[in-house]
C-alpha positions in Angstrom: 127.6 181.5 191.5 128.5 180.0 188.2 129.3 182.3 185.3 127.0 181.6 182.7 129.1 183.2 179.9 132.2 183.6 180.1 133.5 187.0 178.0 129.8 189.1 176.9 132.3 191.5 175.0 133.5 188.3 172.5 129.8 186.7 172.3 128.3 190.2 170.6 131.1 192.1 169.5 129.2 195.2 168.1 126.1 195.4 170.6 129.2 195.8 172.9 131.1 198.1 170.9 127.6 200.4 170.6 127.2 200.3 174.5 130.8 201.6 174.9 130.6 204.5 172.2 126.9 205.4 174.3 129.3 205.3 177.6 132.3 207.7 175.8 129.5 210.0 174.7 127.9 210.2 178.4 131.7 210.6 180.0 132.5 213.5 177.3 128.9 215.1 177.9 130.5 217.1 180.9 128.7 215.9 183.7 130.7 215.2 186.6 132.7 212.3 187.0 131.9 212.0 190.6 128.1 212.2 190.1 127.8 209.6 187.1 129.7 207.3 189.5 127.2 207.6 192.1 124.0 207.3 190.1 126.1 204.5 188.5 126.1 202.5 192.2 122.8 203.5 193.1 121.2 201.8 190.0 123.7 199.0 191.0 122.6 198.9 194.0 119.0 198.5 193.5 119.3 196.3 190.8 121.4 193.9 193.2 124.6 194.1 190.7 127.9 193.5 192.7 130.2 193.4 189.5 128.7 196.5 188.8 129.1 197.7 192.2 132.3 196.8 192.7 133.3 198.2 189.4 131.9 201.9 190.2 133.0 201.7 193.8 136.7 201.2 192.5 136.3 203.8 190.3 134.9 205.8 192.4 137.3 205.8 194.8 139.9 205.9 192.3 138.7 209.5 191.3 138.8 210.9 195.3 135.0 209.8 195.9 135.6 208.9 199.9 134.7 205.6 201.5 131.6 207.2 203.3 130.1 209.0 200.6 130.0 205.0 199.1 129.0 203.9 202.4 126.1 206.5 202.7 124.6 206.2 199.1 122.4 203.7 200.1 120.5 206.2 202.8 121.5 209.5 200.2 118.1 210.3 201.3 118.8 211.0 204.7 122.0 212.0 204.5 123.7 215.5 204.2 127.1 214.8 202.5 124.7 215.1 198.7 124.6 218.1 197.2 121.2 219.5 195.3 122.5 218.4 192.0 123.8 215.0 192.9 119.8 214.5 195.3 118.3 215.7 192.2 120.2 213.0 190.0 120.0 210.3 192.3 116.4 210.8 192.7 115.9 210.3 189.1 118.0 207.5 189.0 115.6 205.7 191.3 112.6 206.4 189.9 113.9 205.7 186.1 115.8 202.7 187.6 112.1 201.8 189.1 110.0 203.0 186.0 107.6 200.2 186.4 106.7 200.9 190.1 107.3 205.1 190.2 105.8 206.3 186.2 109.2 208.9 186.5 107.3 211.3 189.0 106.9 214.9 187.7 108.2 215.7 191.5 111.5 213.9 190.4 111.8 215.2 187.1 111.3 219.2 188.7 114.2 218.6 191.0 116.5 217.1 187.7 115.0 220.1 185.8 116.1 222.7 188.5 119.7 222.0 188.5 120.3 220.2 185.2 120.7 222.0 181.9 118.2 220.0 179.1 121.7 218.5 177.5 122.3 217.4 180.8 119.2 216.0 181.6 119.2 213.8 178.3 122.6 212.4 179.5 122.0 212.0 182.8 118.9 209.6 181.2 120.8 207.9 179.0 123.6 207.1 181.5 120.8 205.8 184.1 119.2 203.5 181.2 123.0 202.6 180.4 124.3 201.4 183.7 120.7 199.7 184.0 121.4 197.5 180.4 124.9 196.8 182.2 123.4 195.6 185.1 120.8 193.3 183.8 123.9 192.0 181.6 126.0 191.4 184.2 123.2 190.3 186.3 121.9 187.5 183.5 124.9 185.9 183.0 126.4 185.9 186.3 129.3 188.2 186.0 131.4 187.7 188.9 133.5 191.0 190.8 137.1 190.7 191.0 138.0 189.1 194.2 141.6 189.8 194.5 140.7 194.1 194.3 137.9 193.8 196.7 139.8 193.2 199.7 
């Protein structure tokens, strides 16, 4: 894979600038570290974004998240190591990350509402549409992971 820019962050200065004020307003919201990391993967993951993945993974880990809670996100669904609030938020990361396909089901959005505070649910949203702008930025100019962290 061939980078096709090489620094996003130099090419648009204050877009980038923007998304990281939007990112220090979703990390000082008070939702859980741990849980914005995993909704960060998931979109990640079903977006195909390994800088992105690699990124949240390292972080994750980095903040006590253990390896199979990472290993299991992708099957969250039939697993029993989520709690109601992190299902609830990973569900709604699916279906927002999948808007076109799922129309953000009202049986999604009841599970968010049920656990999540309204402040809460408005930056849980904005860091789901977030970590999907990273992605498709990463994504469209072929960011490449770190190799030398990764192993």
């Amino acid at each position: 894979m061939t980078p096709r820019l090489t620094n996003t962050f130099k090419a648009a200065p204050e877009a980038i600038k923007a998304m990281m004020a939007v990112e220090a307003s979703i990390r000082a919201s008070g939702l859980e570290h741990s849980l914005l990391e995993l909704v960060k993967m998931r979109a990640s993951q079903i977006n195909g974004c390994a800088f992105c993945i690699h990124m949240h993974a390292t972080d994750a880990r980095a903040h006590g998240e253990t390896e199979m809670r990472l290993y299991m996100l992708n099957a969250w669904r039939e697993s029993t190591l989520y709690n109601a609030r992190e299902r609830a938020a990973l569900a709604w990361t699916e279906a927002l990350t999948r808007v076109a396909e799922t129309g953000a089901p009202d049986a999604d959005y009841d599970l968010v509402k049920a656990v999540f505070t309204e402040s809460e649910q408005v930056n849980l949203t904005l860091a789901i549409g977030s970590i999907n702008l990273w992605n498709r930025l990463q994504i469209g100019f072929r960011a490449a992971h770190p190799v030398d962290a990764a192993r």
